[in-house]
C-alpha positions as CSV (number, residue, x, y, z in Angstrom):
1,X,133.8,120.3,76.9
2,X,132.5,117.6,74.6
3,X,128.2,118.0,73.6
4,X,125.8,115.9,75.0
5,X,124.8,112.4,73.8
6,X,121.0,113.5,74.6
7,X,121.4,114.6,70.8
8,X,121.5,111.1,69.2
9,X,118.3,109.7,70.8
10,X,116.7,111.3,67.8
11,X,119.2,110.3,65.0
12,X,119.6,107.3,65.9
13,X,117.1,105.8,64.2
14,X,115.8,102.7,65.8
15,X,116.3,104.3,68.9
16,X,113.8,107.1,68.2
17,X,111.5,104.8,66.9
18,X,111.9,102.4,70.1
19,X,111.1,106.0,72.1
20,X,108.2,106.8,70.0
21,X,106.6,103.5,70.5
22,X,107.1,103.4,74.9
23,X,105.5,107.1,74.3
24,X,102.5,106.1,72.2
25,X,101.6,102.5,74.4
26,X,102.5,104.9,77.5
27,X,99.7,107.3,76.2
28,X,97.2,103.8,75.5
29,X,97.5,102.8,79.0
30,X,96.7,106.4,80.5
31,X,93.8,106.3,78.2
32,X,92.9,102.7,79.4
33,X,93.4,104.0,83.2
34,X,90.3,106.2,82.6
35,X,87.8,103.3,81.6
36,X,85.7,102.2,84.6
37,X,84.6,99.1,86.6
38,X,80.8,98.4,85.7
39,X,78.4,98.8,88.4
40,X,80.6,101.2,90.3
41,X,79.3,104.8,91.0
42,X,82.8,106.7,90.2
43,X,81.2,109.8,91.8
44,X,80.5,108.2,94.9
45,X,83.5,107.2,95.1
46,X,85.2,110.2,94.6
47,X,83.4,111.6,97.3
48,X,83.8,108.8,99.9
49,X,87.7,109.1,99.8
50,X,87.4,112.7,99.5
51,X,85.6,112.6,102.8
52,X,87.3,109.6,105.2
53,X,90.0,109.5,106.7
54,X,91.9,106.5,109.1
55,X,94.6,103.5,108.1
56,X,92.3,102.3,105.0
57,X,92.1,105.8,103.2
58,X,96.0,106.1,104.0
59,X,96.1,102.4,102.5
60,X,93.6,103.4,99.4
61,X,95.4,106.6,99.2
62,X,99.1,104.7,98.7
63,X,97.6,102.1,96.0
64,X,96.1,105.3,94.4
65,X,99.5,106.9,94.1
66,X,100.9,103.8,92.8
67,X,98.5,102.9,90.3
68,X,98.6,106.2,88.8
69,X,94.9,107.3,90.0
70,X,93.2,104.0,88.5
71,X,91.9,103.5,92.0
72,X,90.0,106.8,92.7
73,X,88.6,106.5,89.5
74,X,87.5,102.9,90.6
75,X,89.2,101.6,86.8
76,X,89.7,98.3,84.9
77,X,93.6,99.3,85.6
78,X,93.3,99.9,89.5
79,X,95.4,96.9,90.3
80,X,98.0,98.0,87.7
81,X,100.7,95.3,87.0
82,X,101.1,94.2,90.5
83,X,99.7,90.9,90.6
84,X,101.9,90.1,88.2
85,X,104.7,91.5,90.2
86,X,103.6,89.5,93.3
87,X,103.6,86.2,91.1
88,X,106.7,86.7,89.7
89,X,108.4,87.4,93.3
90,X,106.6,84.1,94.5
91,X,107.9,82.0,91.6
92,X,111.3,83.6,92.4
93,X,111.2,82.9,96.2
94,X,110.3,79.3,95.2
95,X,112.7,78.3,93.4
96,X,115.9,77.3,95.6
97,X,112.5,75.5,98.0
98,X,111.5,73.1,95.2
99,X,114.6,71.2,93.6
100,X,112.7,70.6,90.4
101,X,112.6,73.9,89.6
102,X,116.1,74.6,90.9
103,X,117.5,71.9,88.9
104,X,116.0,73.0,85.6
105,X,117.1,76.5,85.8
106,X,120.4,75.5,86.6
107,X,121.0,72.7,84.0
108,X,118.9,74.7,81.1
109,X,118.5,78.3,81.9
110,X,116.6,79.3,78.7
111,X,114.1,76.4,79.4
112,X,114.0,77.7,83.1
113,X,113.4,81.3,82.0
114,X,110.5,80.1,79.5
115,X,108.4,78.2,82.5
116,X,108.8,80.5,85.0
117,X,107.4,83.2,82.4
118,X,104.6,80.8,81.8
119,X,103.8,80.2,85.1
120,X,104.0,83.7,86.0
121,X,101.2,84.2,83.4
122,X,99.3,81.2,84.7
123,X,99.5,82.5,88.4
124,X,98.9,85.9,87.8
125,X,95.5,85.7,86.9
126,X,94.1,84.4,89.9
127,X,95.8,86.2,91.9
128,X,94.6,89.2,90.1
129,X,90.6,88.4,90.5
130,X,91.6,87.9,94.5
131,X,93.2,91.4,94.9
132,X,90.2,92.5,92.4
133,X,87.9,91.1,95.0
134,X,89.5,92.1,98.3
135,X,90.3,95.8,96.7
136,X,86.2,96.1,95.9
137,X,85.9,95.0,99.5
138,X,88.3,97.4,101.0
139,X,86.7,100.5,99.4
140,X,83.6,99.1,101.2
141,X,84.8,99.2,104.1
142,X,85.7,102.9,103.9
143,X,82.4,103.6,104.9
144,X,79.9,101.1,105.2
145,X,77.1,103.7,104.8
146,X,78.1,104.8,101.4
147,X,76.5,103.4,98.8
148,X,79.3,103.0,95.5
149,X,78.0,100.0,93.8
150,X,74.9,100.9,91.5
151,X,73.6,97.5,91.9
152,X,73.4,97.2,95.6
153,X,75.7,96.8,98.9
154,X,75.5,92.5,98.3
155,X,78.7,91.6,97.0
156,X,78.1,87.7,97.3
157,X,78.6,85.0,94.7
158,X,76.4,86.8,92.0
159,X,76.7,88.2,88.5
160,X,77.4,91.5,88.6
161,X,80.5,90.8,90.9
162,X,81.6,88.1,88.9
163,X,81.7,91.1,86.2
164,X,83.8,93.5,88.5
165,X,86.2,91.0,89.3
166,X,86.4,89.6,85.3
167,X,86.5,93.1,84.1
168,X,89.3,94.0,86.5
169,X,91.4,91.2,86.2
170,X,91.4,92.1,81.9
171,X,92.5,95.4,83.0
172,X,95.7,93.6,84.6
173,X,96.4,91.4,82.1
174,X,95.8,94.3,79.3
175,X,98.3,96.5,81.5
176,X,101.0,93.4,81.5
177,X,100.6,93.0,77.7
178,X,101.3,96.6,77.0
179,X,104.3,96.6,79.6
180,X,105.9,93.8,77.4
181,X,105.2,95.3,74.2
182,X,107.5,98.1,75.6
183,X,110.2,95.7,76.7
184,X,109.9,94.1,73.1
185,X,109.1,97.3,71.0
186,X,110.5,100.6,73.0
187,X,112.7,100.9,75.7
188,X,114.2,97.3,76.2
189,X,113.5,95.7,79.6
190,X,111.7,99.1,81.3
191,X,108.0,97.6,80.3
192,X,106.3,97.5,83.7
193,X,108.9,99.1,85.5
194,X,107.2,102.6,82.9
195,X,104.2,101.4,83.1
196,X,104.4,102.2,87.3
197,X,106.5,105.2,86.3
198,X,103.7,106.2,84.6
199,X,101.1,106.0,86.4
200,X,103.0,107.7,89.8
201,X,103.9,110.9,87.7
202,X,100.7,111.1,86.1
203,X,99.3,111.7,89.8
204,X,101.9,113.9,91.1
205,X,100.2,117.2,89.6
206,X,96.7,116.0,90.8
207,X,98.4,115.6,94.6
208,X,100.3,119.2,94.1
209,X,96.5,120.6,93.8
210,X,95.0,119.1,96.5
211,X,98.0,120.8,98.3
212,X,97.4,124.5,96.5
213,X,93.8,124.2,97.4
214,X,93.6,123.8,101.1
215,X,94.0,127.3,102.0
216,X,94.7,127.0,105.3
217,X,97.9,124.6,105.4
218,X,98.6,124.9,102.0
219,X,102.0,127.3,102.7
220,X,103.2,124.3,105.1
221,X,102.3,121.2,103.0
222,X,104.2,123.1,99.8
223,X,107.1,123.6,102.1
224,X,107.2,120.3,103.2
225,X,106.5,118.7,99.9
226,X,109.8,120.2,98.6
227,X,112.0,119.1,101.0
228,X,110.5,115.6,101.3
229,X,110.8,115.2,97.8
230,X,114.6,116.7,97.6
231,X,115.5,114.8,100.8
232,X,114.2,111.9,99.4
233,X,115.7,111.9,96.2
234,X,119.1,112.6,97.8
235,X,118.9,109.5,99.9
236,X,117.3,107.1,97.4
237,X,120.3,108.0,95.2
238,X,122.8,107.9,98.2
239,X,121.5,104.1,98.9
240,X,120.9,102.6,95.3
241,X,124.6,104.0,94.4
242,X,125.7,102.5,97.4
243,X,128.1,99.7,97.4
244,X,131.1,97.3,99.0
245,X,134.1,96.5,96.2
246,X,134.8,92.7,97.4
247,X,138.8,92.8,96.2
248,X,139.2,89.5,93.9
249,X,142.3,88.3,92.3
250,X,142.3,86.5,88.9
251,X,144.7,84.5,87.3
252,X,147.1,85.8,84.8
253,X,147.1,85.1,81.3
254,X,149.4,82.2,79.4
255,X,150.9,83.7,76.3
256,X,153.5,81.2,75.2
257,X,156.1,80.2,77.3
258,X,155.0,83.5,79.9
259,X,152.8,83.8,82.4
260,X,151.7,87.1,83.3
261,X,151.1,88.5,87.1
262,X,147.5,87.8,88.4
263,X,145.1,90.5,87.5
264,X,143.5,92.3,91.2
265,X,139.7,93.5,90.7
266,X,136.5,93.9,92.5
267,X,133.2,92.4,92.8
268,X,131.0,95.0,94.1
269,X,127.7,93.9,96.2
270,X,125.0,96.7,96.6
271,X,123.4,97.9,99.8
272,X,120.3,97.3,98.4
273,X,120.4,94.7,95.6
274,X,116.3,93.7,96.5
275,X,115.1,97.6,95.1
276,X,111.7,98.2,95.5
277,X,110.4,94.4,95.9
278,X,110.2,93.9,99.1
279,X,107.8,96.7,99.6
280,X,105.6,95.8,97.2
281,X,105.9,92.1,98.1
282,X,105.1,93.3,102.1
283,X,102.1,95.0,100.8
284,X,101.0,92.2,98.9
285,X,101.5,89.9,101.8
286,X,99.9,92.0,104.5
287,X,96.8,93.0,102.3
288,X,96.5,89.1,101.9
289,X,94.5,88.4,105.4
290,X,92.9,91.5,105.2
291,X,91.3,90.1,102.1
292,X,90.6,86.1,103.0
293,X,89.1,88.1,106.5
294,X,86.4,89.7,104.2
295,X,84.7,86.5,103.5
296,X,83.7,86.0,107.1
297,X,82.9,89.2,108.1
298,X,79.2,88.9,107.9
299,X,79.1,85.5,109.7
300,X,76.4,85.0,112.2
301,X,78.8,83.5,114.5
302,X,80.3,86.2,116.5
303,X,83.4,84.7,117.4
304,X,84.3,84.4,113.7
305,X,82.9,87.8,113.1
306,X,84.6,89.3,115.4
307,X,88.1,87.6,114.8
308,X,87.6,88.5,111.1
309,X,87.1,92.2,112.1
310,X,90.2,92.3,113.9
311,X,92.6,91.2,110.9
312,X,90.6,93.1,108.6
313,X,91.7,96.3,110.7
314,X,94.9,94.9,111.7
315,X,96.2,94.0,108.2
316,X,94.0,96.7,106.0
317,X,95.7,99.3,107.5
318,X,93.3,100.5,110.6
319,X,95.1,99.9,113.4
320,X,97.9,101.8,114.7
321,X,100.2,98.6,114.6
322,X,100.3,98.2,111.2
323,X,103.3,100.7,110.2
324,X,105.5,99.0,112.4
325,X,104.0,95.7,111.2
326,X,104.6,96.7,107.9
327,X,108.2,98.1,108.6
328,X,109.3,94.9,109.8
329,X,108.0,92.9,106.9
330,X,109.9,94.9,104.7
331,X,113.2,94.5,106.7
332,X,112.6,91.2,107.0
333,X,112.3,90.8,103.2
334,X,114.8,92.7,102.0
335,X,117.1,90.5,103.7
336,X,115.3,87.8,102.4
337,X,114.9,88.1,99.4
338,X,118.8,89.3,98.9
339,X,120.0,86.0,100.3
340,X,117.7,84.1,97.8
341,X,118.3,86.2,94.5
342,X,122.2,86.0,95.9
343,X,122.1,82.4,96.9
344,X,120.9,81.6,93.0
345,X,123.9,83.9,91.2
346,X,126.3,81.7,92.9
347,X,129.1,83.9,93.3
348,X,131.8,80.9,95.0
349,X,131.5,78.4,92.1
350,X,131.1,80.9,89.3
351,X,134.9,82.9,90.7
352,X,136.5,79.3,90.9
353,X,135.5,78.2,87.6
354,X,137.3,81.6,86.1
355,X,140.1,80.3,88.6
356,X,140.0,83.7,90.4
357,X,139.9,84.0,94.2
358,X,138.8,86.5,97.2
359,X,142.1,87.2,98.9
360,X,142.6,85.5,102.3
361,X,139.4,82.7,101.3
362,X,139.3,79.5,100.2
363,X,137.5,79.0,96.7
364,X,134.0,77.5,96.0
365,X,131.7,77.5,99.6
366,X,133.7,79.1,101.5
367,X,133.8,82.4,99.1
368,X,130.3,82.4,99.0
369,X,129.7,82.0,102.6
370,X,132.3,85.0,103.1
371,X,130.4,87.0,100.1
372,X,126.5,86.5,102.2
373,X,128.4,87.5,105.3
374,X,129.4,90.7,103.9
375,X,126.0,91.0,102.1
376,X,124.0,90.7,105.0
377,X,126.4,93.6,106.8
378,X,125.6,96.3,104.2
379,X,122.1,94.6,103.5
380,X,121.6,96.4,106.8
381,X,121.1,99.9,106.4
382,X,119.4,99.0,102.6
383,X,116.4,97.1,104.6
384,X,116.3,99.8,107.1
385,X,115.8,102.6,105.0
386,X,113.1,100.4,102.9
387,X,111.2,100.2,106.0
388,X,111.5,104.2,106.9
389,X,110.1,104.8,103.3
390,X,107.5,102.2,103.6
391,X,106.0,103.7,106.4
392,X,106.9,107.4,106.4
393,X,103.2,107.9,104.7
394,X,102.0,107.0,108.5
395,X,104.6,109.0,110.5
396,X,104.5,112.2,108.4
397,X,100.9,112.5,108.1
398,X,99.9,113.5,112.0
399,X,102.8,115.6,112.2
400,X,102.8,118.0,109.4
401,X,99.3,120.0,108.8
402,X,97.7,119.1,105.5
403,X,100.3,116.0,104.7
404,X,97.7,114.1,103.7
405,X,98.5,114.5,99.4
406,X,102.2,114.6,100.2
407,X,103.0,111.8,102.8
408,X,102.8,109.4,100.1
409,X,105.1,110.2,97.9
410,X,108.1,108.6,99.4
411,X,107.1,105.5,98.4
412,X,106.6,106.7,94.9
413,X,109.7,108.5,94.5
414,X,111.7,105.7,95.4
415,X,110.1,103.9,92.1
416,X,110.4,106.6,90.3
417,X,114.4,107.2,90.8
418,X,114.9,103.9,90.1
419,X,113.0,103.8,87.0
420,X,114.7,106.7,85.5
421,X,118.3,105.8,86.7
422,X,117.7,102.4,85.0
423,X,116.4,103.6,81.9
424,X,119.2,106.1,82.0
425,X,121.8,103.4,81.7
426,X,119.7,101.3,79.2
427,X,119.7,104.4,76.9
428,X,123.4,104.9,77.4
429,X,124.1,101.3,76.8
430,X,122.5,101.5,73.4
431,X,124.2,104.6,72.2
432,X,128.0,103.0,73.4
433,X,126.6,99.8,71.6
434,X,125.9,102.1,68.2
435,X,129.6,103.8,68.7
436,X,128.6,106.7,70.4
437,X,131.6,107.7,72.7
438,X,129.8,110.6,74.6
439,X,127.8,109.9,77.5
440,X,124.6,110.9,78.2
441,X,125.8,112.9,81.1
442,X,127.4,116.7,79.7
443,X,130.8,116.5,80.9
């Protein structure tokens, strides 16, 4: 039995030092999370999510999970890296629409990679000071009769929004910067992905006492946090392993005057090659109405009142059809965005320029419409179990007594796993790149 690898994280030099850098820019933006929003009575607010209940505090309660507690504590971080998220899924989505961009990323892809980072920048910013402003707006709505802003219930055109919705946009941008100072510094490529990592297990022990101190249910919820959390590891790992091995056959080599036999491997396509984006970009999408329906919400016509009402509920998370609205979205976009991100590697003309071949199909279009049929079959249960995830915060929470603190974590857990299973094989590709043999794994 050969030793673990764990042990050269810490000799390895550089490696430690990366480590010691994601720990200490980790530890500033859990510091950071604690800073609040001026004008906001943190207390109140506290108190007001401590006392509703209904879709919006499910709603609230999910983007607190996610942000790591930022939004209980009403702080410059609540929106987290998101925004950013969102505008670089848009950009994404965009480019096999607008031939421009499709163009440039396919002639120069560096060039490509350099204005779509730019972009990403320049879109997430307003995008940020609208989710600042419909976020404000949805804690509002909680309970109108609860006063949380120290300088009054308006929250028009004036200065002291203006300073909310500045002061939380920074926090978002501050949050990015420190998420690519890890991907530059520390762990390569894992910037925001920790910096949601982060903030999720920082509110797991919060959530575990909430559950310890309802007396009364807290035996059942316990129970039932366990085997959600082990059942939901187990089939998170089950579906991100999964996979279908394409068989491919590539030419053989010329050496001389011989030609050797063709060479048979596999291209394997994942059950769920969108991960976690399409529920974040659902989210995003069905918060969006929800937030453009608070501007007209105190209009004196009733018509427009009324109809504003109505999305607000429908699309903030008050009415009873918005799990299975927001189930379908995320179906809906997984298999969306798989055909886009899929459509852009190019599978058919990258196998026919190596000369290699899917046994059975003719080369170039035809391969690739054979490799998106195939994708689409075993995108199938992927997109369906992103949608039970998505909404099992909705379907556990009636059912089991005191679910409230532990119906959210599904959605959590799934980011989690991922996170750590990609950093995982990031760390083990940098000790096989330094000539460590051993994997990380004790055999």
């Amino acid at each position: 039995m050969k030793r673990s690898a764990w042990r050269y994280l810490w000799t390895a030099g550089d490696i430690r030092n990366r480590l010691l850098v994601t720990f200490l820019l980790l530890l500033i933006y859990r510091l950071a999370s604690h800073v609040p929003v001026p004008g906001v009575d943190r207390e109140a607010v506290r108190q007001l999510l401590a006392a509703s209940s209904g879709g919006a505090s499910n709603l609230v309660n999910l983007l607190d999970l996610l942000s790591g507690g930022t939004v209980s504590n009403f702080s410059v971080l609540a929106m987290g890296v998101y925004p950013y998220i969102t505008a670089q899924i848009i950009l994404q989505l965009l480019v096999p629409i607008i031939p421009r961009l499709q163009k440039m990323t396919e002639e120069d892809p560096r060039q490509g990679r350099e204005f779509m980072e730019r972009w990403t920048y320049y879109l997430a910013v307003p995008m940020a000071a609208l989710n600042a402003f419909g976020q404000i707006r949805l804690m509002l709505s909680i309970a109108p009769g609860v006063q949380i802003l120290t300088f009054g219930s308006d929250l028009g055109f004036n200065l002291p929004t203006a300073t909310m919705i500045i002061a939380m946009t920074g926090g978002t941008m501050f949050a990015i910067w420190l998420g690519e100072l890890i991907s530059e510094y520390g762990i390569r490529n894992q910037g925001l992905s920790l910096i949601i990592f982060a903030g999720i297990v920082a509110r797991i022990p919060a959530n575990l006492g909430q559950i310890m101190a309802d007396e009364q249910n807290r035996v059942v919820a316990l129970i039932a946090f366990i085997v959600i959390v082990i059942l939901a590891v187990l089939a998170i790992v089950f579906v991100q392993q999964g996979r279908r091995n394409v068989p491919v056959m590539y030419p053989g080599r010329r050496m001389g005057n011989r030609q050797s036999m063709p060479v048979r491997g596999n291209l394997p396509l994942q059950v769920n090659m969108a991960g976690m984006i399409p529920v974040i970009f659902a989210q995003s999408i069905l918060t969006f109405p929800a937030i453009i329906a608070q501007f007209f919400v105190a209009s004196q016509t009733d018509w427009v009142r009324n109809t504003a009402v109505g999305i607000s509920n429908l699309f903030g998370g008050q009415s009873n059809w918005y799990w299975l609205l927001f189930f379908f979205m995320v179906v809906g976009f997984t298999f969306f965005y798989t055909d886009v991100v899929f459509s852009q590697q190019n599978y058919g003309e990258n196998l026919k320029r190596v000369g290699a071949q899917v046994p059975g199909v003719t080369k170039g279009a035809p391969t690739q419409r054979y490799l998106m049929k195939v994708l689409r079959r075993i995108t199938l249960p992927g997109a369906v179990f992103l949608g039970i995830v998505a909404v099992l915060p909705f379907l556990v929470q009636p059912l089991i007594p005191g679910a409230a603190n532990i119906s959210i974590l599904s959605t959590g857990l799934l980011i989690v796993v991922g996170v750590v299973r990609d950093t995982f094989f990031g760390l083990d590709a940098e000790l096989k790149l330094r000539g460590y043999d051993d994997t990380l794994l004790v055999r």
